[in-house]
C-alpha positions as CSV (number, residue, x, y, z in Angstrom):
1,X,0.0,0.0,0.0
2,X,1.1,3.4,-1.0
3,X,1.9,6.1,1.1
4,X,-0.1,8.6,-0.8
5,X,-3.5,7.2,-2.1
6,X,-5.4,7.3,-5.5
7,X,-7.3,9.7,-7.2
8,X,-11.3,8.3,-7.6
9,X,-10.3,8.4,-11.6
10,X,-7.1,6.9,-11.4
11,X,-9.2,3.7,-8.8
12,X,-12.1,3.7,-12.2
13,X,-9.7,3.6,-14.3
14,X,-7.8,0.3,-12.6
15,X,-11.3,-1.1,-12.4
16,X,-12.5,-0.6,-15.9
17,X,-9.2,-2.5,-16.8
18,X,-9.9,-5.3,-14.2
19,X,-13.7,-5.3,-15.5
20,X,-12.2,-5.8,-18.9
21,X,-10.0,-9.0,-17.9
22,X,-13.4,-10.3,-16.7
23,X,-15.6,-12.9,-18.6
24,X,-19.2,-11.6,-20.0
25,X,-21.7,-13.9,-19.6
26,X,-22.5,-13.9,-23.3
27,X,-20.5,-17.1,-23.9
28,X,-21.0,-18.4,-20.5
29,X,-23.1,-21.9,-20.6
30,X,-21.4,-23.4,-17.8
31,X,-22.1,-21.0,-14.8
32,X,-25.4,-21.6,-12.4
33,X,-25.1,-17.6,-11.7
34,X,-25.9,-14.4,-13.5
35,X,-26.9,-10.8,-14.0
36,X,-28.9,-10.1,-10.8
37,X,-32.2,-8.2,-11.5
38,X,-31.6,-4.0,-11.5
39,X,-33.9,-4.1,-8.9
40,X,-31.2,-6.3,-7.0
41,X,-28.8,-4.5,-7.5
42,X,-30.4,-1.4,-6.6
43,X,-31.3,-2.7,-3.0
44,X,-28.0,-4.4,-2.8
45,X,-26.5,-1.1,-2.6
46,X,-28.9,0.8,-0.1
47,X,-27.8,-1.8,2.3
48,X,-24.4,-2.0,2.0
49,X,-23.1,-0.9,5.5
50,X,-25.9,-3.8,6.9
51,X,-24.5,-6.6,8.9
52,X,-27.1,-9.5,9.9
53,X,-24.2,-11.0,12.3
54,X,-25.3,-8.4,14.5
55,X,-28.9,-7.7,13.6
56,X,-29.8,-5.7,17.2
57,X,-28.0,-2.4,15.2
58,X,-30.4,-3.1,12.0
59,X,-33.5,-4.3,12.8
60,X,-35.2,-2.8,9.3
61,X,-33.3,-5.3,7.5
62,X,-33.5,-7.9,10.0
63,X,-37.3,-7.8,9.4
64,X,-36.6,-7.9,5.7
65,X,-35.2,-11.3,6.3
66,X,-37.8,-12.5,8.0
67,X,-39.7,-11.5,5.1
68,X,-38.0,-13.2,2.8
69,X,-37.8,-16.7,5.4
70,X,-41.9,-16.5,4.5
71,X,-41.1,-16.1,0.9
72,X,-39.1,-18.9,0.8
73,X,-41.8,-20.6,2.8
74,X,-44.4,-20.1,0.3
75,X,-42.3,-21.7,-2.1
76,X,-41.4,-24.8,-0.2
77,X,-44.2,-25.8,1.7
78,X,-43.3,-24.8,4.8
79,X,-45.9,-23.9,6.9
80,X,-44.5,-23.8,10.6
81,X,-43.4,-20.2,11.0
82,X,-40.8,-19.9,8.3
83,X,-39.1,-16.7,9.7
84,X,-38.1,-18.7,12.5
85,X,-36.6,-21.8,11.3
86,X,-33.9,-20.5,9.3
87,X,-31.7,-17.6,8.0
88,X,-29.9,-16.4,4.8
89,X,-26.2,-17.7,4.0
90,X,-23.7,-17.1,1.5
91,X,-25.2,-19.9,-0.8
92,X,-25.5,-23.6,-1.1
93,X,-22.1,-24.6,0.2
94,X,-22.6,-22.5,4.1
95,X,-26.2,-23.8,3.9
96,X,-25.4,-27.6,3.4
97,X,-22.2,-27.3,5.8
98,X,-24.6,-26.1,8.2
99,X,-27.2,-28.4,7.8
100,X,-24.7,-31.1,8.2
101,X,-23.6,-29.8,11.0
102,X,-27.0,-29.7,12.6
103,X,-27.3,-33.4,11.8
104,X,-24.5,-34.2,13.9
105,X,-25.6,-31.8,16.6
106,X,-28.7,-33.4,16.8
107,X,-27.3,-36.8,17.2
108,X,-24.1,-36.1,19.9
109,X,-25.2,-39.8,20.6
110,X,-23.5,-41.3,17.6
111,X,-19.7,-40.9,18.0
112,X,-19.0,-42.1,14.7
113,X,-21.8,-40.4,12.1
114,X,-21.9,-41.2,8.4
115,X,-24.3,-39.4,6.6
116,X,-25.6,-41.0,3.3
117,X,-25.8,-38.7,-0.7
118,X,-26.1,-40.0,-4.0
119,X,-23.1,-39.5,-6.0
120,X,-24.4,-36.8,-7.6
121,X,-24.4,-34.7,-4.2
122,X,-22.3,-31.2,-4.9
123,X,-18.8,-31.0,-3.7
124,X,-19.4,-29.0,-1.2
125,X,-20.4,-32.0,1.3
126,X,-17.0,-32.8,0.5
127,X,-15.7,-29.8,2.1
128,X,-18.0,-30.8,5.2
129,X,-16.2,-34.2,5.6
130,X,-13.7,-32.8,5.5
131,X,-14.1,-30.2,8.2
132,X,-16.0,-32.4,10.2
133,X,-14.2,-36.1,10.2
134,X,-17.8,-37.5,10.0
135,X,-18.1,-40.6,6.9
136,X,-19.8,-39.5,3.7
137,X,-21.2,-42.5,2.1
138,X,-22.1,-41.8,-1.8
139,X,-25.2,-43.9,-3.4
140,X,-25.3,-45.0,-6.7
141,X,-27.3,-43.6,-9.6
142,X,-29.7,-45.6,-11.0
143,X,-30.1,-45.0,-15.3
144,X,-32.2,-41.9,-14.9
145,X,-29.5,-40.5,-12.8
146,X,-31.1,-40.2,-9.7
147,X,-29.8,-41.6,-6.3
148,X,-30.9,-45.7,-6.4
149,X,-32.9,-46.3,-3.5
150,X,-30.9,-49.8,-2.9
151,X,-28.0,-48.7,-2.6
152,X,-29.0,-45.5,-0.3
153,X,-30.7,-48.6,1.7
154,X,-27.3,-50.6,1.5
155,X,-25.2,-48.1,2.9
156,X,-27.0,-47.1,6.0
157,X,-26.0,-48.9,9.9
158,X,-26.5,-47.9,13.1
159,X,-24.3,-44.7,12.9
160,X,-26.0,-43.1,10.2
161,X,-27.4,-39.9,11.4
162,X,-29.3,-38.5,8.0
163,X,-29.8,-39.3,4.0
164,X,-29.3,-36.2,1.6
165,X,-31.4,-35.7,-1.8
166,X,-30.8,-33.6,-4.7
167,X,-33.9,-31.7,-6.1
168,X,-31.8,-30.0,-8.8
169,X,-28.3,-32.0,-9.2
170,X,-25.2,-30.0,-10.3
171,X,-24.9,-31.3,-13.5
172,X,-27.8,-33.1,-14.6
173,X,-30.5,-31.0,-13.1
174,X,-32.1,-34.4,-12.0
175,X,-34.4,-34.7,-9.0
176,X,-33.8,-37.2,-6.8
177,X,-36.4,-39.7,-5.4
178,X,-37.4,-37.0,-2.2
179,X,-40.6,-39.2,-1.3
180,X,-38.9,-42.2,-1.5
181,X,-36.1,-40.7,0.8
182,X,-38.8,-39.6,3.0
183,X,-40.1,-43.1,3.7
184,X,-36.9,-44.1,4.2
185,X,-35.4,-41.7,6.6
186,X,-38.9,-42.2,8.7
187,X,-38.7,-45.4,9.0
188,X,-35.1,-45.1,10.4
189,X,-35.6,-41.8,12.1
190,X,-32.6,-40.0,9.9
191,X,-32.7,-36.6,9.3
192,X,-33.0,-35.9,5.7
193,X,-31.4,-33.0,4.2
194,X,-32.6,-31.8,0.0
195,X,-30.0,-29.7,-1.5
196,X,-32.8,-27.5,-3.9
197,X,-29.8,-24.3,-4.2
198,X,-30.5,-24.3,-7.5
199,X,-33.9,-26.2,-8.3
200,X,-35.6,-24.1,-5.5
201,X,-35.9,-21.1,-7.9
202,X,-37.0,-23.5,-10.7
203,X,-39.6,-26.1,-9.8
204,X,-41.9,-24.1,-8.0
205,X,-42.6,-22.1,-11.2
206,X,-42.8,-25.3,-13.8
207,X,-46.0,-27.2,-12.5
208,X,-44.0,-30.3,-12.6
209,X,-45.4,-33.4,-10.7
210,X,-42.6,-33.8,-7.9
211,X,-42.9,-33.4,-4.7
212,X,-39.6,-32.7,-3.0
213,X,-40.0,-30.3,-0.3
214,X,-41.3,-29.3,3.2
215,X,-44.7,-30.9,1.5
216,X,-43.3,-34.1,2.5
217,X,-43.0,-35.1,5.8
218,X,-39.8,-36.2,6.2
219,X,-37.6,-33.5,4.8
220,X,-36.0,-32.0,8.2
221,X,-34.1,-29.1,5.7
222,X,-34.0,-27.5,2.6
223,X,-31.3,-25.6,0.9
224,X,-32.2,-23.0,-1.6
225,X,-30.0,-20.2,-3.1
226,X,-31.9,-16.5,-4.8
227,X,-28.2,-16.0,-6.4
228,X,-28.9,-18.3,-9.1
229,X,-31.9,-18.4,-10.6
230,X,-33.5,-16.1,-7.9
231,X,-31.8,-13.5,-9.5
232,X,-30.1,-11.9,-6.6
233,X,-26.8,-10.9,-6.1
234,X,-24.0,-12.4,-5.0
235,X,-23.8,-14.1,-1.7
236,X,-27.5,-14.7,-1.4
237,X,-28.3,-18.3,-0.1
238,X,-30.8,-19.6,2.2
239,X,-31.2,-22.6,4.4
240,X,-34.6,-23.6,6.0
241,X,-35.2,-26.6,8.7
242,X,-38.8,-28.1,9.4
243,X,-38.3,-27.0,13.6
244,X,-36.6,-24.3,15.1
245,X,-35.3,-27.3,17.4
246,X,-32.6,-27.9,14.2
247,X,-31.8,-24.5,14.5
248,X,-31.2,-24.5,18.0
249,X,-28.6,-27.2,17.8
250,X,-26.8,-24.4,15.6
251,X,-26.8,-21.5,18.1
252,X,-23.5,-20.0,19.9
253,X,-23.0,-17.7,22.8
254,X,-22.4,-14.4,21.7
255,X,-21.0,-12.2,24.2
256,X,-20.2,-8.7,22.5
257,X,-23.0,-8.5,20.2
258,X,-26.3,-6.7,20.2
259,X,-27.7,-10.1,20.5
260,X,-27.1,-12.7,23.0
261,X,-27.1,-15.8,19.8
262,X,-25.7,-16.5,16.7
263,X,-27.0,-19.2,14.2
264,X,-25.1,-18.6,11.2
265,X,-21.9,-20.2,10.2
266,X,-19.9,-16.8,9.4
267,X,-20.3,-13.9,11.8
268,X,-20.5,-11.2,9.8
269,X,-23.8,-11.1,7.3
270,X,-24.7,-9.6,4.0
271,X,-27.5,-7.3,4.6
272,X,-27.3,-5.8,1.3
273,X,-27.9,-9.6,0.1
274,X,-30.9,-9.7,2.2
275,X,-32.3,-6.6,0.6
276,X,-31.7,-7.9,-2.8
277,X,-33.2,-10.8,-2.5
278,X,-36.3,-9.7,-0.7
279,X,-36.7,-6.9,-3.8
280,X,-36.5,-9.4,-6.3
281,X,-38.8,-11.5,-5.4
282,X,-41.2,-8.6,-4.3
283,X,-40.8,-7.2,-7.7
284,X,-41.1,-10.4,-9.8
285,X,-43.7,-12.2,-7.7
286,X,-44.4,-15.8,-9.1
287,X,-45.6,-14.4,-12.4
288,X,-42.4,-13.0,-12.7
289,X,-40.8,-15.7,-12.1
290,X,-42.7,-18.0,-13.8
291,X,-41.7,-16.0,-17.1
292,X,-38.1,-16.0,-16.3
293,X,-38.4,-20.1,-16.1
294,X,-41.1,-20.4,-19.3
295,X,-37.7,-18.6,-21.1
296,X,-35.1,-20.9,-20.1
297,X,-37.0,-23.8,-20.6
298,X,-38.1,-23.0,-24.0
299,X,-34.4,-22.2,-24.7
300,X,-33.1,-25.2,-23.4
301,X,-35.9,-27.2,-25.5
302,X,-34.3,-25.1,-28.7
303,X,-30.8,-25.9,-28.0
304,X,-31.6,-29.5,-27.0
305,X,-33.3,-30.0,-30.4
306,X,-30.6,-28.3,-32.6
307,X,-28.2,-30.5,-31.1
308,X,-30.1,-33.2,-32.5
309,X,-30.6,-31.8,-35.7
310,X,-26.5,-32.2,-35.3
311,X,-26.6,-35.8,-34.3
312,X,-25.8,-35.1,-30.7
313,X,-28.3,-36.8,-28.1
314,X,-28.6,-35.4,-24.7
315,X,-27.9,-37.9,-21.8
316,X,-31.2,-38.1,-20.3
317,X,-34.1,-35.4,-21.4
318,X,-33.8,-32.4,-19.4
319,X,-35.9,-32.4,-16.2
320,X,-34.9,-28.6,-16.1
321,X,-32.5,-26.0,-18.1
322,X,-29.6,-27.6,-17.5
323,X,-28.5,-30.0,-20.4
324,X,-25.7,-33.1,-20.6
325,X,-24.7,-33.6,-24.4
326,X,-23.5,-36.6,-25.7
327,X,-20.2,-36.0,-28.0
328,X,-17.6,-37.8,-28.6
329,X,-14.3,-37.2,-26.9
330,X,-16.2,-34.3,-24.5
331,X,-13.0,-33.1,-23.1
332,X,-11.4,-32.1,-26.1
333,X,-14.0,-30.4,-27.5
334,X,-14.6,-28.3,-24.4
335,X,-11.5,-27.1,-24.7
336,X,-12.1,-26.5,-28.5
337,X,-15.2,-24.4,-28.0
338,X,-13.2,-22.3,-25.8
339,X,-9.7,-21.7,-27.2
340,X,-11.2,-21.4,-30.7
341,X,-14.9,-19.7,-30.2
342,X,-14.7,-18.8,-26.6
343,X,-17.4,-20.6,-25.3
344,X,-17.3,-21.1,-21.8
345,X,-18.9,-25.2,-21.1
346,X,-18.5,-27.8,-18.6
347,X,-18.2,-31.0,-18.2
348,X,-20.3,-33.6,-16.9
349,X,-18.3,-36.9,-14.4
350,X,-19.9,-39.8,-15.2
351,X,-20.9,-40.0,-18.2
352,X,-18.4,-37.4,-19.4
353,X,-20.4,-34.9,-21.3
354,X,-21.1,-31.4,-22.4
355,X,-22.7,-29.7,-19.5
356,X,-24.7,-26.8,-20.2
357,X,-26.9,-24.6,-17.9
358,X,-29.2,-22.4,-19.7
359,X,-29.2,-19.6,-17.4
360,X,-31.2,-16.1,-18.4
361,X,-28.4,-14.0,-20.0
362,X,-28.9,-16.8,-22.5
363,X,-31.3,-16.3,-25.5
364,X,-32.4,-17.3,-29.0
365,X,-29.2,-16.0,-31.3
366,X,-27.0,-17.0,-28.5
367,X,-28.1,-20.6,-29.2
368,X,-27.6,-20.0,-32.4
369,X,-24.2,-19.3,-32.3
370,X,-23.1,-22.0,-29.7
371,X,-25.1,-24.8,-32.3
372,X,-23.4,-23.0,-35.4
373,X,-19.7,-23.4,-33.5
374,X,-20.7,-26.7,-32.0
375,X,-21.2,-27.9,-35.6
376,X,-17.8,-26.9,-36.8
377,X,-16.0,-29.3,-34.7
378,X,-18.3,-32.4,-34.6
């Protein structure tokens, strides 16, 4: 650091070069994020000084998140005092950590917990084995992709302290068998934990027949993040448990605060994340929505039948707007698209695949393009 500081030009300047090194989202088909809403952005910044670690100093926007808690609750099912039984995070990786964490909280009992997740489960329960020590035990897919109830069955003993479901998996956009789980985690009296960060901003608005949430009875939790297809900005996540009693087994002394409690896994909040996500969904409503997802989906249906028009079938039809293409030698051509078109595409695990989520900055002539490129190298 300088002894002398910057002029406010000279600081735009740095960060109009910075912003320039950056990648658009035009070419982006790999990303679960982007553009927040104006309106989120808007709020984001009347809030920025707002810390929900310490909400005693800003109770307007500690009511806002309440708000929003009820919002969610609308969407999921949850009818037991929403505002109560959870809090906003910094996305789907604090809000499954945490919910993990509650599990084993829970069950203090157990001195050797393993918790039980298809393969598909994201990474980040990785990260809580890994901070934790506790056993994560992976279930295999059955050929729709979904976790296979006989091995979920297989893997759990007398230690296992919860099952986890995927209504919305990272790279298939496949719902796992939630009523199923249900039944199951019932009958053993698990906890069972549905990661929905990215399908809880999706199937609400799609009049699908699944029922993966707080509707059924044995879903204990439910993650769901408004900086994906919420439209919020960045960090804007949101956990939920059926009870405050799972919430509880969260909580921590805290002495210097304006409060006397602390739920969350970080101490210091985003309020301005709070205020972003309670003004988009506000301003949208479920009309809003509802368009947003109508959009995606018929894009996704466009890109999924050019691709076929190419000779390229998806791995399984798209439950939502994320889509697994089936070419040969996936890797290379990933890394085609992008060093020679600059197309930004992922890569499914098993089967390896072209993973694409067809998130709103994508439209009609983007597709075009993408199809038009794809074609060139197949």
């Amino acid at each position: 650091m300088e002894e002398t500081g910057l002029s406010r030009d000279e600081i735009l300047s740095i960060f109009k070069n910075a912003k320039s090194a950056d990648t658009s989202y035009d070419r982006v088909l790999s990303s679960m994020c982007t553009y927040p809403h104006e309106i989120a952005v808007l709020a984001h910044t009347k809030f920025i000084e707002a810390n929900m670690g310490d909400p005693g100093l800003f109770p307007g926007t500690y009511d806002l998140e309440k708000k929003v808690l009820k919002m969610f609750g609308s969407l999921l099912h949850h009818n037991n005092d929403p505002e109560e039984c959870g809090y906003l995070t910094t996305g789907g990786t604090e809000s499954n950590i945490q919910a993990i964490r509650s599990m084993v909280n829970s069950r203090r009992d157990v001195k050797k917990p393993n918790v039980v997740m298809p393969e598909s489960a994201h990474f980040s329960f990785d990260k809580v084995a890994d901070l934790s020590g506790i056993e994560i035990r992976k279930a295999s897919l059955d050929k729709f992709l979904k976790a296979d109830l006989g091995s979920v069955r297989s893997l759990i003993d007398e230690n296992t302290i919860g099952i986890v479901g995927i209504a919305g998996t990272t790279e298939f956009g496949q719902i796992d068998p939630i009523e199923q789980l249900s039944e199951i985690a019932l009958e053993k009296g698990l906890f069972l934990h549905v990661d929905a960060a990215f399908g809880g901003f999706v199937l609400p608005f799609m009049g699908l027949d699944y029922r993966y949430d707080f509707e059924v009875e044995g879903v204990t939790s439910m993650t769901i993040d408004p900086h994906k297809m919420g439209l919020s900005t960045i960090p804007s996540g949101g956990l939920m448990f059926r009870e405050t009693e799972y919430l509880d087994d969260l909580e921590i002394h805290t002495p210097y605060l304006s409060i006397s409690k602390q739920y969350s896994l970080t101490g210091t909040r985003s309020g301005a994340a709070v205020a972003s996500t309670y003004a988009v969904m506000k301003h949208l409503g479920r009309e809003g929505y509802r368009q947003v997802i109508d959009q995606c989906m018929e894009q996704t249906e466009d890109i999924v039948a050019g691709a076929k028009a190419l000779g390229i079938e998806p791995v399984i039809d798209p439950v939502m707007n994320i889509v697994a293409l089936q070419v040969p030698d996936a890797d290379n051509i990933r890394k085609r698209l992008l060093d020679e078109f600059g197309w930004h595409v992922s890569i499914t695990r098993k089967p390896r695949a072209l993973r694409l989520v067809i998130m709103p900055h994508i439209n009609s002539s983007t597709i075009e393009l993408f199809l038009n490129d794809l074609e060139k190298l197949i």
